[in-house]
C-alpha positions as a printed Julia matrix, in Angstrom:
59×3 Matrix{Float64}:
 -40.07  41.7   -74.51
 -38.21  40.97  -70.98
 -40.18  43.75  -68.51
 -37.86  44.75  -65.14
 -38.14  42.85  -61.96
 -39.88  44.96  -60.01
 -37.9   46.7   -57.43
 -38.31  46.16  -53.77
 -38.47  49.17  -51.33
 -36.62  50.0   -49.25
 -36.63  52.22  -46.47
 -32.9   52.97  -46.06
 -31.15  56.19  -46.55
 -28.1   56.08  -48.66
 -25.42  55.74  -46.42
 -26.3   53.18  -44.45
 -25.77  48.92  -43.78
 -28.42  48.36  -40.67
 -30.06  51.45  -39.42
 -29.53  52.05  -35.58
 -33.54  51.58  -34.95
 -32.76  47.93  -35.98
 -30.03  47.76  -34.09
 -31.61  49.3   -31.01
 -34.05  45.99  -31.41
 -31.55  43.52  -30.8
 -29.87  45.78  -27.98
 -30.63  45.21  -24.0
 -33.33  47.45  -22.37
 -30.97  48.91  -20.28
 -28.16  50.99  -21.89
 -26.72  53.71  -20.31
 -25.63  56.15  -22.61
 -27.89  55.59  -25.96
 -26.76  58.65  -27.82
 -23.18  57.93  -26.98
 -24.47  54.0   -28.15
 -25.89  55.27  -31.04
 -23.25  57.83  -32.74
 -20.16  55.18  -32.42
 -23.04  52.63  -34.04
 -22.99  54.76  -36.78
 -19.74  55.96  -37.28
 -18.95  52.53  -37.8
 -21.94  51.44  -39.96
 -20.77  54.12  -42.26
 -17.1   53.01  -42.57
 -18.85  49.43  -43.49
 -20.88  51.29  -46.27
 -17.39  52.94  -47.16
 -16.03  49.88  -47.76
 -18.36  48.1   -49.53
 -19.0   51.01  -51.85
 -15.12  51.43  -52.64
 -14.69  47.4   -53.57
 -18.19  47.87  -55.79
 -16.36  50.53  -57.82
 -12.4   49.6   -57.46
 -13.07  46.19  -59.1
């Protein structure tokens, strides 16, 4: 009998491509506006996750 791979973990919500806290990482020390940073970060993160979603299930 073939057992399951064992699944990794993961600690991403549903929704999402690269969190903003990794993001924040790779960002300079010294931005301005962080929440303004933040919510276009993931308004755009989610269209990606949109998008990727609607080719998994359109083809």
């Amino acid at each position: 009998m073939i057992e399951p791979a064992e699944q990794p973990s993961s600690s991403r919500v549903p929704g999402v491509c690269i969190p903003w806290e990794e993001r924040l990482k790779e960002l300079a020390e010294n931005v301005e506006d962080e929440q303004l940073l933040k919510r276009v970060w993931q308004d755009v993160d989610s269209l990606a996750y949109t998008f990727i979603w609607h080719c998994l299930v359109s083809f």
